[in-house]
Structures are given as structure tokens and as C-alpha cells.
C-alpha positions as CSV (number, residue, x, y, z in Angstrom):
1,X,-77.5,8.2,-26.0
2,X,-81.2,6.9,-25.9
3,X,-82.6,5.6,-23.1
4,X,-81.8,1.8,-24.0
5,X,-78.7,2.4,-24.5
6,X,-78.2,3.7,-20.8
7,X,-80.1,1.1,-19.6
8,X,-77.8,-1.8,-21.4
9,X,-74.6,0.4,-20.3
10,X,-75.7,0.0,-16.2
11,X,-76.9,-3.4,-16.9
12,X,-73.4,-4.3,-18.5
13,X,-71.8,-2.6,-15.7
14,X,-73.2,-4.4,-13.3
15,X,-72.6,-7.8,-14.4
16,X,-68.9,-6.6,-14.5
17,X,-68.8,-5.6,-10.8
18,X,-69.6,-9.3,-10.1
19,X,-66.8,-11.0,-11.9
20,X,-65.1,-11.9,-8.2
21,X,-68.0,-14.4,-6.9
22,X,-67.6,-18.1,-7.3
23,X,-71.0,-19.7,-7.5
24,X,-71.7,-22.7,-5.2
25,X,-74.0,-25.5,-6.2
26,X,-75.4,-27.2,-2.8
27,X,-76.7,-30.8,-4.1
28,X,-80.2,-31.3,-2.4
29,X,-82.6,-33.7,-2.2
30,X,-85.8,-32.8,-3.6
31,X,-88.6,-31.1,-1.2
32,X,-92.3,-32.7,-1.1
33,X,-95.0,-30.9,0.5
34,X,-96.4,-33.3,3.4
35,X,-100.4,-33.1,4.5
36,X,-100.8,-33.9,8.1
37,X,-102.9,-33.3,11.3
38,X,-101.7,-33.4,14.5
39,X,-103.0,-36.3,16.4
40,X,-101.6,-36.4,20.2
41,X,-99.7,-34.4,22.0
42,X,-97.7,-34.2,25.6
43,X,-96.3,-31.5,28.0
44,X,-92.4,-32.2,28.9
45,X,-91.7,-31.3,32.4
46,X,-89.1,-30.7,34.5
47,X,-88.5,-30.1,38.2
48,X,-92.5,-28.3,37.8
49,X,-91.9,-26.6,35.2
50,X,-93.3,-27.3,31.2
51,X,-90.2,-26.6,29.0
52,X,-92.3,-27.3,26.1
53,X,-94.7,-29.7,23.9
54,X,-94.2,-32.5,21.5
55,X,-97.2,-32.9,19.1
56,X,-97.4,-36.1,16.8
57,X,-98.9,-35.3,13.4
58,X,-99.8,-37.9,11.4
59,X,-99.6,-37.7,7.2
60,X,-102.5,-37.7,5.6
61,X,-101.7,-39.7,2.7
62,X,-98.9,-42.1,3.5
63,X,-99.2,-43.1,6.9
64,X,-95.8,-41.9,8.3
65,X,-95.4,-39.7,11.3
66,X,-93.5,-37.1,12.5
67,X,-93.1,-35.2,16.0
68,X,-92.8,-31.2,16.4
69,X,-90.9,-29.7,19.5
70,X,-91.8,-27.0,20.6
71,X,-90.9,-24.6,23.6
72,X,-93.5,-23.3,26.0
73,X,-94.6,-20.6,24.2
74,X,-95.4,-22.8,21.3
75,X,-92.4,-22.0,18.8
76,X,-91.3,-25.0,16.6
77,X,-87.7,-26.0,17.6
78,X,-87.2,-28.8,15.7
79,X,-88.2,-32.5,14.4
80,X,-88.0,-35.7,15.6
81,X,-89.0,-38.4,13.2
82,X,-91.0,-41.5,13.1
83,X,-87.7,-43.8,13.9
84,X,-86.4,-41.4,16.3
85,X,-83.8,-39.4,14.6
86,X,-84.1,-35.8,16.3
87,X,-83.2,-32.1,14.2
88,X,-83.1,-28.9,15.4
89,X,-84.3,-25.6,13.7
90,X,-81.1,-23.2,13.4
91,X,-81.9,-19.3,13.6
92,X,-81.2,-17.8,9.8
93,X,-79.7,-21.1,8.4
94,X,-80.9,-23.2,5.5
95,X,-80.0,-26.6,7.2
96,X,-81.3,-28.1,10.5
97,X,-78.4,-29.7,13.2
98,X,-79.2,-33.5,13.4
99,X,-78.8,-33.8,16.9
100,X,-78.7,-37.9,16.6
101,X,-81.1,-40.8,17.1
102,X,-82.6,-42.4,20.1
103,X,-86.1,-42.4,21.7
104,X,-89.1,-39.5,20.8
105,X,-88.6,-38.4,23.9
106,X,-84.8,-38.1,23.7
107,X,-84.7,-36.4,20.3
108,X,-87.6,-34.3,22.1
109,X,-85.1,-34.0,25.1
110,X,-81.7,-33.1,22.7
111,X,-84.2,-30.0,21.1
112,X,-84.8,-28.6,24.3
113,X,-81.1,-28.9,25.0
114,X,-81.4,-30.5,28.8
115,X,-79.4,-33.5,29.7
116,X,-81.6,-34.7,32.7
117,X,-85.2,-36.6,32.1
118,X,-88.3,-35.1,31.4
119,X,-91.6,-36.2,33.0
120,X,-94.2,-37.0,30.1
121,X,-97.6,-35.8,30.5
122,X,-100.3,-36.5,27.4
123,X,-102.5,-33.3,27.1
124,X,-105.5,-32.9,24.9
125,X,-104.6,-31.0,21.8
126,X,-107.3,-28.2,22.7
127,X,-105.0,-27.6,25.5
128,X,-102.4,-26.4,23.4
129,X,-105.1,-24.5,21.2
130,X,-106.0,-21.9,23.8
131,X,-103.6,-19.0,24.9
């Protein structure tokens, strides 16, 4: 047996070991690349402490916004967008959780996951720049 041969024999084998899997087809939407800078940012507080940041960015081309939330050690948790609609990043999973609509700062709020108020306090973005 020559070396092809083999080599078609495992390949054939293989494709018979699979026979059981049903292939899904997940319809999607299709994904744009987006250019933006960030242009504001604030610190959400509560009781004294900073549970995280919401930073603004601003597209380059296009004019929309969008808002990152992010905990206090900087780590993206999830999206608000420009008309308020709020997302949150799930560990491992190809989908975010909409979370619902509202307010920036509620969308920023649901991401945290706190249920009470946050005080709002615009920092420059330097701020969040530095370690």
C-alpha cells in the first residue's frame, strides 16, 4: 500500500466517524469593522467605591456612537448603544445577553449588575490611560 493510499484510507475513515453530527446553520447578520476614538469618559460610583468606567467612542466615519462598560480594572463588559439599548459580554459564548433599553447610565448600570444608582463622575480619558 503506498503512502497515498494510507493517507486517503485515514482520511476516508475519518469522515466516516462523523456521520452522527447534524450541522447547524446560525443565520447572522453580517459583521462591519467600526473606526472609532473614544471621546469622554466617567467613573460610576457607588457608596465610595468606582465599580467601573463608561467610555463614549465616537465612529470615525459615520457619526454614530457607542458606550463601553467596563469594570474597575478596565475589562470590557459590555455595550450600550447610542439609543440606549445595553449588551453584556458572556464568558466563552458567541452571543452577547441584551440586557434591555433605558438610559446610558442604566444599560451602564444593568452591565455592572447593581440595582441601586450610580453617582456619575466625568474623568479625563488620561485618567483612565495610566495604571
Amino acid at each position: 500500500m503506498s503512502t497515498q493510499d494510507l493517507i486517503c484510507a485515514l482520511l476516508c475513515a475519518s469522515c466516516f466517524a462523523c456521520l452522527g453530527a447534524t450541522p447547524q446553520r446560525v443565520a447572522r447578520a453580517p459583521v462591519t469593522a467600526t473606526l472609532s476614538n473614544p471621546s469622554r469618559a466617567w467613573e460610576l460610583v457607588q457608596d465610595g467605591k468606582v465599580l467601573g468606567t463608561l467610555v463614549e467612542f465616537e465612529e470615525l466615519y459615520g457619526g454614530r456612537r457607542f458606550f463601553s462598560v467596563r469594570n474597575a480594572d478596565q475589562q470590557e463588559l459590555g455595550l450600550v448603544d447610542e439609543h440606549g439599548r445595553a449588551w453584556r459580554f458572556v464568558p466563552h459564548a458567541r452571543d452577547s445577553e441584551w440586557l434591555g433599553s433605558g438610559t446610558i447610565f442604566e444599560g451602564a448600570r444593568r452591565i455592572l449588575g447593581t440595582s441601586r444608582k450610580l453617582a456619575v463622575f466625568e474623568v479625563d480619558l488620561e485618567t483612565l490611560a495610566r495604571p
